[in-house]
Structures are given as structure tokens and as C-alpha cells.
N, CA and C atoms as a LAMMPS dump frame, in Angstrom:
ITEM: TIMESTEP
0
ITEM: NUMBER OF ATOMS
414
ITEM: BOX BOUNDS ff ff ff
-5.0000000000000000e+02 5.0000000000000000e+02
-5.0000000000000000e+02 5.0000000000000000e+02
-5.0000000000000000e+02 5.0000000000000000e+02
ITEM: ATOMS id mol type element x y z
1 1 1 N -1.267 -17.742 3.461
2 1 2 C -2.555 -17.555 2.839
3 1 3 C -2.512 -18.192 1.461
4 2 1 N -3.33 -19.113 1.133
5 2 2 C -3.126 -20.003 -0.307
6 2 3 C -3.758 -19.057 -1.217
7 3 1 N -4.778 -18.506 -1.118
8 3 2 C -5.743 -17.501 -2.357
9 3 3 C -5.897 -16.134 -1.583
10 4 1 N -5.472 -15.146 -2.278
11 4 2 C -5.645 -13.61 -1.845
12 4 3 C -6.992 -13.373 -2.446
13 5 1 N -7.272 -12.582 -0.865
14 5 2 C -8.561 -12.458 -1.617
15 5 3 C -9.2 -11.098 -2.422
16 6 1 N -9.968 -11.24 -2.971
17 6 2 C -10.445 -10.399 -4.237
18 6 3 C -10.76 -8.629 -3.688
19 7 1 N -10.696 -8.87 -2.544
20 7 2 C -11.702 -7.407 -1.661
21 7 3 C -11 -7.08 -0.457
22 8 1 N -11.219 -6.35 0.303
23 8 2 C -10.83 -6.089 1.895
24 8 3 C -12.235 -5.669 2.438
25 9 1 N -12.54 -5.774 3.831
26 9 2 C -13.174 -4.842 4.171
27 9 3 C -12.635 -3.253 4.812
28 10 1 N -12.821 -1.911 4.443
29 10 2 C -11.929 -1.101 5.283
30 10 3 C -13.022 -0.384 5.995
31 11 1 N -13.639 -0.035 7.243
32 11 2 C -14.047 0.859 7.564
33 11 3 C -15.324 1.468 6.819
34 12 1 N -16.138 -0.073 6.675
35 12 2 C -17.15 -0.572 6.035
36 12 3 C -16.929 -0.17 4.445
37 13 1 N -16.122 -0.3 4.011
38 13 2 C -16.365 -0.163 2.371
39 13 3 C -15.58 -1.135 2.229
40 14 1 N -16.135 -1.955 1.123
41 14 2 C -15.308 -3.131 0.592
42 14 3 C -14.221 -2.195 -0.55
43 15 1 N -13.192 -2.959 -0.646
44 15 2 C -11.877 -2.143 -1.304
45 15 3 C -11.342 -3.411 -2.441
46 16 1 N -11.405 -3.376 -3.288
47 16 2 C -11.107 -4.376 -4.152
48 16 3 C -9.526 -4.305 -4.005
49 17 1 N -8.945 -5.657 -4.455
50 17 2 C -7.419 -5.984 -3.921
51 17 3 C -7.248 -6.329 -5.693
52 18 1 N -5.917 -6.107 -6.001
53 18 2 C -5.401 -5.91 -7.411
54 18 3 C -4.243 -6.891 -7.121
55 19 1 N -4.006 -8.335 -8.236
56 19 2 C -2.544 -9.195 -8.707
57 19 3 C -1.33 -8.189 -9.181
58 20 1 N -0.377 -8.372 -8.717
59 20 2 C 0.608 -8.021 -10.194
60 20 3 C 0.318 -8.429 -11.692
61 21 1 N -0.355 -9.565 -11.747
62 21 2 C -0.55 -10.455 -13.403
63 21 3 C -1.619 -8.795 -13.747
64 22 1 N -2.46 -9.594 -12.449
65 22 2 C -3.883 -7.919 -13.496
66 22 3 C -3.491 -6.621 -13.652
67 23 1 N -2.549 -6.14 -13.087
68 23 2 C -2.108 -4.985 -12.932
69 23 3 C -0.918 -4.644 -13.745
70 24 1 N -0.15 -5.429 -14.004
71 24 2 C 0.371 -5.438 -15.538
72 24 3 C -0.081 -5.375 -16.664
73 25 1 N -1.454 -5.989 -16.703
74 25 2 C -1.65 -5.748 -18.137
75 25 3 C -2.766 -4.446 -18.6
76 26 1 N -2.55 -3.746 -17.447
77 26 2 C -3.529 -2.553 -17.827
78 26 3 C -2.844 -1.251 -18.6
79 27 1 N -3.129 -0.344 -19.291
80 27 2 C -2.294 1.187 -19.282
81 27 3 C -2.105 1.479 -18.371
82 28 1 N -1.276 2.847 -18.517
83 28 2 C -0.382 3.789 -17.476
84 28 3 C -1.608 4.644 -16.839
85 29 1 N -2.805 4.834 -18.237
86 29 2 C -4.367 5.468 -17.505
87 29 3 C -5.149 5.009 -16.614
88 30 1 N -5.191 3.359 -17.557
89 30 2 C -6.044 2.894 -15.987
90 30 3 C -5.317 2.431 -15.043
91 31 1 N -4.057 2.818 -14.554
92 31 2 C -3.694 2.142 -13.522
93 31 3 C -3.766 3.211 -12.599
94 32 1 N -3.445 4.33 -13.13
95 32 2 C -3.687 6.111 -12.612
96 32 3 C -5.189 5.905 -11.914
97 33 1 N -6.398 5.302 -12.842
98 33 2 C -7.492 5.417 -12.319
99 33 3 C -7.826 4.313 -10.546
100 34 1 N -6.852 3.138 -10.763
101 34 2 C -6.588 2.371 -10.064
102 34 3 C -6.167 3.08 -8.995
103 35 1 N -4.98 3.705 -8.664
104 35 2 C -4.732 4.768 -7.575
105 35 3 C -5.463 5.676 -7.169
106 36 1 N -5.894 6.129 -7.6
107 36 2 C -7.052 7.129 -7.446
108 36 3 C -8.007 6.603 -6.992
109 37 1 N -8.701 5.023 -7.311
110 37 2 C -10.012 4.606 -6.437
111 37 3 C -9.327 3.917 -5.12
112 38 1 N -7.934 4.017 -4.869
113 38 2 C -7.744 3.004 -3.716
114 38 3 C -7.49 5.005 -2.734
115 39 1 N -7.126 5.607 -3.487
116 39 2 C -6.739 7.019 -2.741
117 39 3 C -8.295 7.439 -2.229
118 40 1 N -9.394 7.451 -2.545
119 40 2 C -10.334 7.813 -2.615
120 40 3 C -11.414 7.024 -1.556
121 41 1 N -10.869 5.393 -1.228
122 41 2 C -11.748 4.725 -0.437
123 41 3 C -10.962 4.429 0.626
124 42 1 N -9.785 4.85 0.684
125 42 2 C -8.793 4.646 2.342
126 42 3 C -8.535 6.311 2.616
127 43 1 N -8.508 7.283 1.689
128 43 2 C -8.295 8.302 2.241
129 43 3 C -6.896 8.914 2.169
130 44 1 N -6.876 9.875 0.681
131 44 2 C -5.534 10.346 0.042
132 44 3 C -4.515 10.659 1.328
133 45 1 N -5.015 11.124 2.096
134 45 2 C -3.903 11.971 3.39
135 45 3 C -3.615 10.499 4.114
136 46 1 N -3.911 9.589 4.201
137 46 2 C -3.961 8.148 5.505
138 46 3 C -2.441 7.823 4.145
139 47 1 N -2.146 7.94 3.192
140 47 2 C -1.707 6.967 2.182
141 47 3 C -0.159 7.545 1.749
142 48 1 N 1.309 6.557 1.515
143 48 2 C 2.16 7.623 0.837
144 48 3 C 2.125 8.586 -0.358
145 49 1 N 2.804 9.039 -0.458
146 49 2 C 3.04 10.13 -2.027
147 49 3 C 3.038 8.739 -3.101
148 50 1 N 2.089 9.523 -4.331
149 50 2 C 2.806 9.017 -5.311
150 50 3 C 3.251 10.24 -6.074
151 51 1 N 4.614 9.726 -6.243
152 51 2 C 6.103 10.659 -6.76
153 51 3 C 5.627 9.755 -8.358
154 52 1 N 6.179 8.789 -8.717
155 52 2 C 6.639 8.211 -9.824
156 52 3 C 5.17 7.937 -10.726
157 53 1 N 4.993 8.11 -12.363
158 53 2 C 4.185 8.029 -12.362
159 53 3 C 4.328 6.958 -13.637
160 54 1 N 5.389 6.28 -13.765
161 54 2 C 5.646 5.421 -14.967
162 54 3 C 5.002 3.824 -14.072
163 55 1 N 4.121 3.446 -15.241
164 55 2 C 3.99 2.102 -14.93
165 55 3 C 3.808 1.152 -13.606
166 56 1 N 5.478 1.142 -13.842
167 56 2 C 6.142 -0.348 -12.551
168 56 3 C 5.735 0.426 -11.525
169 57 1 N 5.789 1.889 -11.148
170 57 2 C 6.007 2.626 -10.262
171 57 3 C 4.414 2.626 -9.266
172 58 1 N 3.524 2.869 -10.271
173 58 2 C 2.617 3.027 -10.143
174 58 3 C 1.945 1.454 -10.014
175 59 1 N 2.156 0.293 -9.895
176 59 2 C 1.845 -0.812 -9.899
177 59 3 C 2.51 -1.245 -8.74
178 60 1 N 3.732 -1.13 -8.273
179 60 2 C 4.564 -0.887 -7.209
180 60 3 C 3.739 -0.325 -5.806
181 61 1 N 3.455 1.152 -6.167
182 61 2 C 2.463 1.587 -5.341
183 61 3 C 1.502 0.95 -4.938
184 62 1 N 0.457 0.702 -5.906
185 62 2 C -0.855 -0.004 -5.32
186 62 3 C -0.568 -1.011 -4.542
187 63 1 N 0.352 -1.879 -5.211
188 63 2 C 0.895 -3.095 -4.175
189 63 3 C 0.908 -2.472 -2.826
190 64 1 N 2.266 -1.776 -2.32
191 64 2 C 2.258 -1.476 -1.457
192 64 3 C 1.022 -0.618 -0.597
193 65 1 N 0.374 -0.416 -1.042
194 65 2 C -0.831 0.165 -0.094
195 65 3 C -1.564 -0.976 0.226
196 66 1 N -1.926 -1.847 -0.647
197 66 2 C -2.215 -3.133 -0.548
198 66 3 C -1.998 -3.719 0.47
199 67 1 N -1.055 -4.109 0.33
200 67 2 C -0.177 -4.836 1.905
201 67 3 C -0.097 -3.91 3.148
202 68 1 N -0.268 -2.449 3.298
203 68 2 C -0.542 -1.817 4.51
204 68 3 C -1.929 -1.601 4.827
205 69 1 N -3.159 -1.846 4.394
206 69 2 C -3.922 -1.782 4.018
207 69 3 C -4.719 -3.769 4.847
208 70 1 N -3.81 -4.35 3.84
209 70 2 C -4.033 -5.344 5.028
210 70 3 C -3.573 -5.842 5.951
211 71 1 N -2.613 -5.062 6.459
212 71 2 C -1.88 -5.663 7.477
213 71 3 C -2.866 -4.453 8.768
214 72 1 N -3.418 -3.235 8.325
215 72 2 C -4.181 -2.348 9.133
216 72 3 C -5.635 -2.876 9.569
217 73 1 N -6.236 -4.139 8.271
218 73 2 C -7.566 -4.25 8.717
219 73 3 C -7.146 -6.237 9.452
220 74 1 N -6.294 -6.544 10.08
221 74 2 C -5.651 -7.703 10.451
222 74 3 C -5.553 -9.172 9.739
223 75 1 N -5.315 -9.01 8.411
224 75 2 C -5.149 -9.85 7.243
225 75 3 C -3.952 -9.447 6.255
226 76 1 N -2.881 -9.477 7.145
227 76 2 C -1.74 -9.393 6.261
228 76 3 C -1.612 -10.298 5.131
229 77 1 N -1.43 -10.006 4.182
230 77 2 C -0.969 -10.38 2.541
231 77 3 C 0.205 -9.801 2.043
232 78 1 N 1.209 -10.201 1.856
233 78 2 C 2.282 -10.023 1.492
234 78 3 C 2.918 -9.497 -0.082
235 79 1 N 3.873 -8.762 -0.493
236 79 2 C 4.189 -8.421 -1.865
237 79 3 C 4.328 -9.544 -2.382
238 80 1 N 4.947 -10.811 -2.093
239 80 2 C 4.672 -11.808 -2.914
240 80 3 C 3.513 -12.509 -3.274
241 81 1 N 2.438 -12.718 -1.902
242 81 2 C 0.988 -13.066 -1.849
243 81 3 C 0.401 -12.075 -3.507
244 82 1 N 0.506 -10.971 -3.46
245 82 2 C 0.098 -10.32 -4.743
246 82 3 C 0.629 -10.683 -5.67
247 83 1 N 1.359 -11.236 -6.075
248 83 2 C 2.307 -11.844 -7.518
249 83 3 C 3.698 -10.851 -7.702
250 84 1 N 3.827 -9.739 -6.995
251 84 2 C 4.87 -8.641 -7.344
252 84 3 C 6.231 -9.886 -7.539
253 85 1 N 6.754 -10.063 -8.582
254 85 2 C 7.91 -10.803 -9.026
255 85 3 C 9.125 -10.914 -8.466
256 86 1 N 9.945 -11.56 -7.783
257 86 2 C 11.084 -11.602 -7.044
258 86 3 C 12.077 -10.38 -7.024
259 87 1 N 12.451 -10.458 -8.992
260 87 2 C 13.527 -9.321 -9.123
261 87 3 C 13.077 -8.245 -8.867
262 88 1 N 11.547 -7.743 -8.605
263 88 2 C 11.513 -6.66 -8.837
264 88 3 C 11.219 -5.995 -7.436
265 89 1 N 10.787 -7.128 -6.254
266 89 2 C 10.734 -6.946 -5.355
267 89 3 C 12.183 -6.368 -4.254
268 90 1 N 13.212 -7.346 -5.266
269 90 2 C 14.316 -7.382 -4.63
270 90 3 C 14.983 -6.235 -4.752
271 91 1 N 14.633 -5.515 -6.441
272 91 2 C 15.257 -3.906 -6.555
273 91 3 C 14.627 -3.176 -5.743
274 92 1 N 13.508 -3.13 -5.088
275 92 2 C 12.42 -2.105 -4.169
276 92 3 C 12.724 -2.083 -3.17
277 93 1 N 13.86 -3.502 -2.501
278 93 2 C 13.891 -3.364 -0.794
279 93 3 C 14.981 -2.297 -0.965
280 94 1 N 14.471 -1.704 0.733
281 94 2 C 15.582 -0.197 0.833
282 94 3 C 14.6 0.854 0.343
283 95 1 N 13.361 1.163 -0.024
284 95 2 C 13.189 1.698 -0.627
285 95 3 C 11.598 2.192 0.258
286 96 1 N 10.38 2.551 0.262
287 96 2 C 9.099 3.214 0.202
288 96 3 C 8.189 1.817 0.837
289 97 1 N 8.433 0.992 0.434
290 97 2 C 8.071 -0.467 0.755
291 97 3 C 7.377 -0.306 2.426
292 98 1 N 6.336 -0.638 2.652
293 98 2 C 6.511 -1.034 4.121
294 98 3 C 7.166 -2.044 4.663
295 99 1 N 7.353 -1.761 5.819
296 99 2 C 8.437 -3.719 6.192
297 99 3 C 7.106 -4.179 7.276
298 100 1 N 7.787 -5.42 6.649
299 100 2 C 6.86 -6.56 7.209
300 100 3 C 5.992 -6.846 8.953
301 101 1 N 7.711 -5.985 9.669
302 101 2 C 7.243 -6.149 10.941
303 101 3 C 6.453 -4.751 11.506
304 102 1 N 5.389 -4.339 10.971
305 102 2 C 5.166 -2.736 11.115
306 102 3 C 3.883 -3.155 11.313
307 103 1 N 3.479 -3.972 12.36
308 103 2 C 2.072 -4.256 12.401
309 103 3 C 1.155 -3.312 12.645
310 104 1 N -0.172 -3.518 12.755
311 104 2 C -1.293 -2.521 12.849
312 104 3 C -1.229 -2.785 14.572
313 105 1 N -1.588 -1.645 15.277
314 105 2 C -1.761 -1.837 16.685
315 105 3 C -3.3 -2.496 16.662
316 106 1 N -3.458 -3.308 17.595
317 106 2 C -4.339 -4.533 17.86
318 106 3 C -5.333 -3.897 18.574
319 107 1 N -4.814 -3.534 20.326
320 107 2 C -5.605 -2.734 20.675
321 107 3 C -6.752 -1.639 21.133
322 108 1 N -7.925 -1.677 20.628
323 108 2 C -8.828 -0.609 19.888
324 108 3 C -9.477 -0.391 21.337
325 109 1 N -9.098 -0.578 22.939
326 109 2 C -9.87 -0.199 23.705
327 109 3 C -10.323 1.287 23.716
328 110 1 N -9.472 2.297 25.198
329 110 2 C -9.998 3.673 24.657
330 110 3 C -9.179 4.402 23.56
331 111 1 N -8.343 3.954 22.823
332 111 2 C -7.669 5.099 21.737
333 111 3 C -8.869 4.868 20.219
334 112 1 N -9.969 4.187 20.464
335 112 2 C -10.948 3.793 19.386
336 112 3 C -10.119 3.023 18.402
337 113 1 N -10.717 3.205 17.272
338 113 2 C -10.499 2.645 15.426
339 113 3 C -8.629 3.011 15.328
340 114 1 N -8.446 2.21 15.52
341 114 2 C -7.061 1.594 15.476
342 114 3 C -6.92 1.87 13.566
343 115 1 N -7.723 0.995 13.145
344 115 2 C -6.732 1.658 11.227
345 115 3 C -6.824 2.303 11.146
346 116 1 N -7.414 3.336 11.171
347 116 2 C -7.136 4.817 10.939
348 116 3 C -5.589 5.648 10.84
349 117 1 N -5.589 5.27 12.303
350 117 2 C -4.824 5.91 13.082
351 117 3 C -3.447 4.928 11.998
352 118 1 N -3.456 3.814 12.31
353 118 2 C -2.12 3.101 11.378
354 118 3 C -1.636 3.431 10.454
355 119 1 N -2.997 3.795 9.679
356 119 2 C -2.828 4.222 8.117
357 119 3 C -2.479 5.304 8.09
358 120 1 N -2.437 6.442 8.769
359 120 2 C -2.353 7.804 8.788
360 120 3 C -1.041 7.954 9.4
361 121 1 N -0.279 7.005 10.25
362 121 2 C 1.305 7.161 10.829
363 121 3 C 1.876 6.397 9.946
364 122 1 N 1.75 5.477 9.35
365 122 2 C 2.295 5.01 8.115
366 122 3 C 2.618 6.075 6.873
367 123 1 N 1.581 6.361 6.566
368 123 2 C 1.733 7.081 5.324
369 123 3 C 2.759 8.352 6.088
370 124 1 N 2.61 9.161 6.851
371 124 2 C 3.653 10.072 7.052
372 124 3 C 4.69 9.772 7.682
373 125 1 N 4.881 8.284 7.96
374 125 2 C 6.405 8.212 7.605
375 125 3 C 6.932 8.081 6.009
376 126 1 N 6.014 7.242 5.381
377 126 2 C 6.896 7.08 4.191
378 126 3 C 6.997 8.123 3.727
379 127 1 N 5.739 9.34 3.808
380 127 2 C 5.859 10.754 2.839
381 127 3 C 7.035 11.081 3.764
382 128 1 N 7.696 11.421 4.777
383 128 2 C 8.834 11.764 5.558
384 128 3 C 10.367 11.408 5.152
385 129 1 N 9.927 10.099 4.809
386 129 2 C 11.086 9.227 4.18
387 129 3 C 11.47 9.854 2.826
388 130 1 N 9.813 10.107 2.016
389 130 2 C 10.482 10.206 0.488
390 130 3 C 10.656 11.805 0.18
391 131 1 N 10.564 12.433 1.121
392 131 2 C 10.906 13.866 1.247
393 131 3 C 12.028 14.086 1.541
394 132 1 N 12.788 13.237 2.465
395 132 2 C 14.111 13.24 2.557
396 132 3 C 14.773 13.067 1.793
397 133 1 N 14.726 11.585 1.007
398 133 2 C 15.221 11.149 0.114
399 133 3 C 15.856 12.29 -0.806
400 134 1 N 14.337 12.675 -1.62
401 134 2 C 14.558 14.336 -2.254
402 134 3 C 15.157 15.327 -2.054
403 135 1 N 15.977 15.495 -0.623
404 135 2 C 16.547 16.684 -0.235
405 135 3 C 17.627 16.566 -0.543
406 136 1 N 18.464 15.114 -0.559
407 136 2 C 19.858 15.177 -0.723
408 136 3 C 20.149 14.885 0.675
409 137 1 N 19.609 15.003 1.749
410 137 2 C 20.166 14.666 2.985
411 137 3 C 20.764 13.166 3.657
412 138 1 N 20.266 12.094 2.838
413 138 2 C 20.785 11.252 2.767
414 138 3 C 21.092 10.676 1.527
């Protein structure tokens, strides 16, 4: 994809799509407010935890919803497609990240609206994942 584009469509609401460049240069407030309008137009429960609330973390996040987000409405865009920076991508693998090959089921005969459903087994794996994490069990 040469230009990411500015919006998504999700389940008729257009969803504005956020750079790393733009999303760096905001506060720790408005980026809070940033999560909160992407939690609010895909649907806080469809989405992972946000645990971390410093910055990268929170810029990190949006990314990643980003990229599940379009890989659910069939326009995958990638953490690099967003500008997220090599090193920092490279400290994140192993980590909350979705992986690449976790496509959206295609499908939509009788099981209906297919993103939904993606977005909502996605997010409770990663909340699964980062609950573990937290326990000490691995």
C-alpha cells in the first residue's frame, strides 16, 4: 500500500487512522483522548486492555488496534505502513502485537458480520495473553 489511508470504514462509521509522526507529537492527554475515540467507535469489549498508560505505550496501542482493525474490515496496513519506527517495533515483537498472519475470516455467509466477531476473538486473546503475562505463569 503506497499511502495509508486517512479513515477506515467500520460497520458504517468512518474511524479515522492515526501516523506514528502524528501521534508522537501529541500529549499523554490527547493521546488518552485518542484511545478512547477509537474504544468508543469499534467497541471497548471487541478491543485489548490498555494496561500501560505512558506515552510509547499508549501510541503503541492505537497502532495496534489500527492494524487489527484493518486487517478485520479487509485492508490490511501494517505497523510499518503507520510509521511505528523499526527499533521500536523490534522491542514490541513477542509482545500484545497482533501477528500478521491472524487474518479476518472472509466468509460472512450464515455466521453473518464477520468483524465483529474478529474483533471480539482478537481482543480476548490478547486480554488472555496480558493476564497471563501478569500472573507470573509464564
Amino acid at each position: 500500500m503506497s499511502a495509508t489511508p486517512a479513515e477506515l470504514e467500520f460497520e458504517e462509521k468512518a474511524v479515522p487512522l492515526w501516523r506514528y509522526q502524528q501521534l508522537d507529537q501529541l500529549s499523554k492527554h490527547h493521546l488518552k483522548n485518542r484511545a478512547r475515540n477509537l474504544e468508543d467507535s469499534v467497541g471497548k469489549s471487541r478491543l485489548p486492555l490498555r494496561v500501560a498508560q505512558d506515552s510509547e505505550s499508549l501510541i503503541c496501542w492505537i497502532i495496534d488496534v489500527q492494524v487489527m482493525l484493518s486487517e478485520a474490515v479487509g485492508t490490511p496496513i501494517s505497523h510499518s505502513e503507520f510509521g511505528l519506527p523499526k527499533a521500536l517495533l523490534a522491542r514490541r515483537e513477542g509482545q500484545d502485537m497482533p501477528s500478521p498472519d491472524m487474518a479476518p475470516p472472509t466468509d460472512r455467509g450464515e455466521h453473518g458480520d464477520s468483524q465483529g466477531s474478529y474483533l471480539e476473538s482478537r481482543a480476548a486473546a490478547l486480554a488472555s495473553k496480558e493476564r497471563a503475562r501478569g500472573s507470573g505463569i509464564f
